[in-house]
C-alpha positions in Angstrom: -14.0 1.3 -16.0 -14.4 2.3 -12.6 -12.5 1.0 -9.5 -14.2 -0.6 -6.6 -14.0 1.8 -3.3 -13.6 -0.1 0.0 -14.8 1.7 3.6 -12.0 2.4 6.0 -12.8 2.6 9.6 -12.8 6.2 9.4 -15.4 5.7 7.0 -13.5 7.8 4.0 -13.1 5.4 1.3 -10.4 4.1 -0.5 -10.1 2.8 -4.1 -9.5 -1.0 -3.7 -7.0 -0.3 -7.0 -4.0 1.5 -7.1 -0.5 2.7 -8.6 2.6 2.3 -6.9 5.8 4.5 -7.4 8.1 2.5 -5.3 11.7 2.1 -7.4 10.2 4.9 -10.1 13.1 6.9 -10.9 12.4 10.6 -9.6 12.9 12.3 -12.9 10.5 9.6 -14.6 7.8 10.1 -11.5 5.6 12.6 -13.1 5.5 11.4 -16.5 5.2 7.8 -15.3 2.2 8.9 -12.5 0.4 10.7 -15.7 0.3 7.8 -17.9 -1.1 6.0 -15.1 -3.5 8.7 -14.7 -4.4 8.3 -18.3 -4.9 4.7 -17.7 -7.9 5.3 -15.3 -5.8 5.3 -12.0 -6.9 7.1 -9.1 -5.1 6.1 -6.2 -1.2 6.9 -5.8 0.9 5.2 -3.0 4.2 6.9 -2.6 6.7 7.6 0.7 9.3 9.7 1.5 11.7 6.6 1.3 10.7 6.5 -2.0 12.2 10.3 -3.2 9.7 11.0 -5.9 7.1 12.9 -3.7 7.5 15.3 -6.1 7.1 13.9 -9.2 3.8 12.6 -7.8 2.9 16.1 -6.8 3.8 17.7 -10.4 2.1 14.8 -11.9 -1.3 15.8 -10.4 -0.8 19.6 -10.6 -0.5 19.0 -14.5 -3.2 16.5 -14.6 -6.1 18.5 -14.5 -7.9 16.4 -12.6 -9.8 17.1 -9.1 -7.9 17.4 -6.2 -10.8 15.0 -4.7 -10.8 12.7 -7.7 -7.1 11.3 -6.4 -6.5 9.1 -3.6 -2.8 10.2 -2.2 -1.2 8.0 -0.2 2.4 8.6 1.6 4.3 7.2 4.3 6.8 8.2 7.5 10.6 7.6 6.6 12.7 5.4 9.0 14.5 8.6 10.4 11.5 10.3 11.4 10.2 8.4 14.3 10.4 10.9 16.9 7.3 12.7 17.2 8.6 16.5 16.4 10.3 15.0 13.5 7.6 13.1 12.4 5.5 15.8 12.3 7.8 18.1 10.6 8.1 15.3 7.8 4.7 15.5 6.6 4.6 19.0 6.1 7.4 18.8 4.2 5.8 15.8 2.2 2.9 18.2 1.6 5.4 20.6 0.7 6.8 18.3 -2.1 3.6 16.9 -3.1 2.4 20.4 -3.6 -0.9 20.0 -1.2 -2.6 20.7 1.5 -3.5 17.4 3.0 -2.9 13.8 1.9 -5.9 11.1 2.3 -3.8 8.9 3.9 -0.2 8.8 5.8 1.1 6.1 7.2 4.5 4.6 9.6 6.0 2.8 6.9 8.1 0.3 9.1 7.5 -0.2 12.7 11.1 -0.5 13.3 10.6 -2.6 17.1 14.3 -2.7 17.6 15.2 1.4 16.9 13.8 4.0 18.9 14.0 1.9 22.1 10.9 -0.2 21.1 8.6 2.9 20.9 6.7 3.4 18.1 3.2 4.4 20.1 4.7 7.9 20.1 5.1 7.7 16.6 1.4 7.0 16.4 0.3 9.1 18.7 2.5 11.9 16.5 0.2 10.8 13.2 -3.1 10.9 15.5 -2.4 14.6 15.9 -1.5 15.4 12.3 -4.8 13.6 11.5 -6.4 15.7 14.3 -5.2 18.7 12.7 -6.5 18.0 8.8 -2.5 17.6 7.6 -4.2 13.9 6.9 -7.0 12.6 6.4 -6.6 8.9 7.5 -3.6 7.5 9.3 -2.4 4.0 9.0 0.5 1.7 9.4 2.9 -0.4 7.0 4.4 -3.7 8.0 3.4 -4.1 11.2 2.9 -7.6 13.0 -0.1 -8.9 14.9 2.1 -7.5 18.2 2.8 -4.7 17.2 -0.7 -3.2 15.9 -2.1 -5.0 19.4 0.5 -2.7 21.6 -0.3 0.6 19.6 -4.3 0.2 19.6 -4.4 -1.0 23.0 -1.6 2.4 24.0 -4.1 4.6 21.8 -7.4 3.0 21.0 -7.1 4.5 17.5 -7.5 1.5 15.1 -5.5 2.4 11.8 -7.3 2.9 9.0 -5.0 0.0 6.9 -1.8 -1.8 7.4 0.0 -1.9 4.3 2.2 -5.5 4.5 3.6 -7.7 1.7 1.1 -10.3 0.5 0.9 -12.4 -2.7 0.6 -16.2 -2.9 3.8 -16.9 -2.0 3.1 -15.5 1.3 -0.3 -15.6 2.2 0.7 -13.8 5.2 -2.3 -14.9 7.0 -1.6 -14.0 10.8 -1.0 -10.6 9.6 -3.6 -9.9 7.4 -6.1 -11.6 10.0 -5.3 -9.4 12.9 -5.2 -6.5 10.7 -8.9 -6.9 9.5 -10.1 -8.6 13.7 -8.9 -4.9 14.5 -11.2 -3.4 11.8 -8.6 -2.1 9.6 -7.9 -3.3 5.7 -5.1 -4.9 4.3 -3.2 -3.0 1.5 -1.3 -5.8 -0.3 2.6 -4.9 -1.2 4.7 -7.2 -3.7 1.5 -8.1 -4.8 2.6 -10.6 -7.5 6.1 -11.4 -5.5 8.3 -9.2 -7.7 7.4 -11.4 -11.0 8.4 -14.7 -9.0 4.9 -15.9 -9.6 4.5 -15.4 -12.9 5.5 -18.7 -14.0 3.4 -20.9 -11.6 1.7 -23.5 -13.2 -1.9 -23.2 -10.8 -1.8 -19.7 -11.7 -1.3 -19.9 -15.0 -4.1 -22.6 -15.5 -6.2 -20.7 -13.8 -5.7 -17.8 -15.5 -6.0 -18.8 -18.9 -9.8 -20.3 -18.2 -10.4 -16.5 -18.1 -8.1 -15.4 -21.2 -6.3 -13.1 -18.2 -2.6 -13.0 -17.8 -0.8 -14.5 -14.8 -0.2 -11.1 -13.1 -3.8 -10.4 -13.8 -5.0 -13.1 -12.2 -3.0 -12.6 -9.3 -4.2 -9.1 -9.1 -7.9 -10.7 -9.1 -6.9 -13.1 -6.0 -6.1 -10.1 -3.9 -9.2 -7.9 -5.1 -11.6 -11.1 -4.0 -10.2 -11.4 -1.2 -10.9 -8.0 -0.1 -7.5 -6.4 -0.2 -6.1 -3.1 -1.6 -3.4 -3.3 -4.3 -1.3 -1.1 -6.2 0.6 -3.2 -8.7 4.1 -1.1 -10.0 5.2 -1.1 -13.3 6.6 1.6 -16.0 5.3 0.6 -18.9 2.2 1.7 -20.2 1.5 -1.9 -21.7 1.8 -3.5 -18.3 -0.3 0.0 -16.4 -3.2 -1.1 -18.5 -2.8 -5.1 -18.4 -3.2 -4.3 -14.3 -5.9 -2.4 -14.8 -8.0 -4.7 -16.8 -9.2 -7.0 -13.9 -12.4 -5.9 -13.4 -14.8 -8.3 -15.9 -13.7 -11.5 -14.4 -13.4 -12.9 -10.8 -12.3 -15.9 -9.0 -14.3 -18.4 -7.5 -13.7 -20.3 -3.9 -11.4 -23.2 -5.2 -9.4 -21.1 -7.4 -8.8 -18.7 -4.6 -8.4 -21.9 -2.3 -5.9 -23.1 -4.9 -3.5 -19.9 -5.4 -4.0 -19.4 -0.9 -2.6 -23.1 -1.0 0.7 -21.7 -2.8 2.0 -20.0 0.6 5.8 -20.6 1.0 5.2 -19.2 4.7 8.6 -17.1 5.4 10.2 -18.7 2.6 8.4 -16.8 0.2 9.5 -13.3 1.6 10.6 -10.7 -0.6 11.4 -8.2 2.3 12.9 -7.7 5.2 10.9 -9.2 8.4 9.0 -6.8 10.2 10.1 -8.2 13.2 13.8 -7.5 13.0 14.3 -4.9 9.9 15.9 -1.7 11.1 17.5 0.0 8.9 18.0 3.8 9.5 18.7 6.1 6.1 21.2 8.7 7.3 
């Protein structure tokens, strides 16, 4: 089965289908990141938040796959903002990872109340690691309509994606719309609200006129609406349930129905962009 590849504005490409490795254990990262592999997953979306660069890195050396077969994706701690330090974290990343380059890094909170507002420096500190081939693509994670607006308009460099938390809980429509008005894609974290949609009713009923499972339905909302997911999970059961969502699709009123689920902030898993700063030490 193969996954979908969406044009960035780079014009690399990205598989539309991912894994995630957020809250995977280190020790369990590179057994859990092979069994994905083994699944048919290409596309691996890690951070140095995370602490299992690593494990992601030994997972593909043992592979045996092609370097160019795997989509890598990793992203700027909180701590790193400054632009020498942001710099000197990806080389360390590539370090752990065990590569030369990643395909994609991004700022993985924009942090607007840290730093004294600035995180154009911060972008301006990724445009040069893209310049020089540490990255391929460079993009941004969580970031509000007003804060991609002040670091395009600062730069004119238009990230490649901006990673924010989506599922139907929260549509998150002001995000994702200035995200894809600037001509970058949406990635889609939290994509099924940590389980909390599971039990819905509409998604359920919709879901069963397929045969498909609730989370694989949901996965199929956010694949026809033209976002980039990367569902998490440790078990192999679950790695191949998300993976099986490409022989069915959703048509306008069942996507219309599951959009009309929004909670609007309510439905939040995370922090808010707009005033989440927390600082690891």
């Amino acid at each position: 089965m193969t996954v979908p590849s969406l044009t960035l504005n780079d014009q690399t490409t990205i598989p539309q289908l991912g894994f995630g490795v957020y809250q995977v254990p280190p020790p369990e990262t590179k057994q859990t990141v092979l069994q994905a592999f083994e699944v048919g997953y290409r596309h691996i979306d890690t951070a140095q938040m995370y602490g299992n660069e690593q494990g992601v890195g030994e997972a593909l050396a043992e592979s045996g796959l092609a370097r160019d077969d795997v989509y890598i994706t990793t992203k700027l701690n909180n701590n790193r903002h400054e632009p020498a330090s942001a710099k000197q974290s990806l080389r360390e990343s590539l370090e752990r990872l065990g590569l030369d380059k990643v395909d994609l890094f991004l700022i993985h909170w924009p942090l607007p109340t840290q730093y004294g507002g600035d995180y154009v420096s911060t972008w301006e500190a990724l445009i040069e690691l893209r310049d020089e081939g540490l990255t391929t693509s460079i993009g941004v994670s969580n970031f509000q309509p007003a804060h991609l607006a002040k670091i395009i308009d600062a730069t004119g460099v238009v990230p490649v994606v901006n990673q924010i938390e989506v599922h139907p809980y929260l549509v998150n429509e002001d995000a994702r719309r200035a995200t894809l008005d600037a001509g970058a894609l949406v990635e889609a974290w939290s994509p099924i609200a940590q389980g909390a949609v599971l039990d819905d009713p509409a998604i359920r009923e919709i879901g069963a006129r397929y045969g498909k499972t609730p989370a694989q339905t949901t996965l199929r909302w956010h694949l026809d609406r033209g976002d980039i997911v990367f569902p998490k999970t440790m078990t192999p059961a679950r790695m191949k349930e998300n993976f099986d969502v490409f022989d069915f699709g959703l048509n306008s009123i069942e996507i219309g129905i599951i959009n009309d689920l929004d909670k609007g902030e309510q439905g939040r898993t995370g922090p808010n962009p707009d005033t989440f700063d927390w600082i690891p030490s």
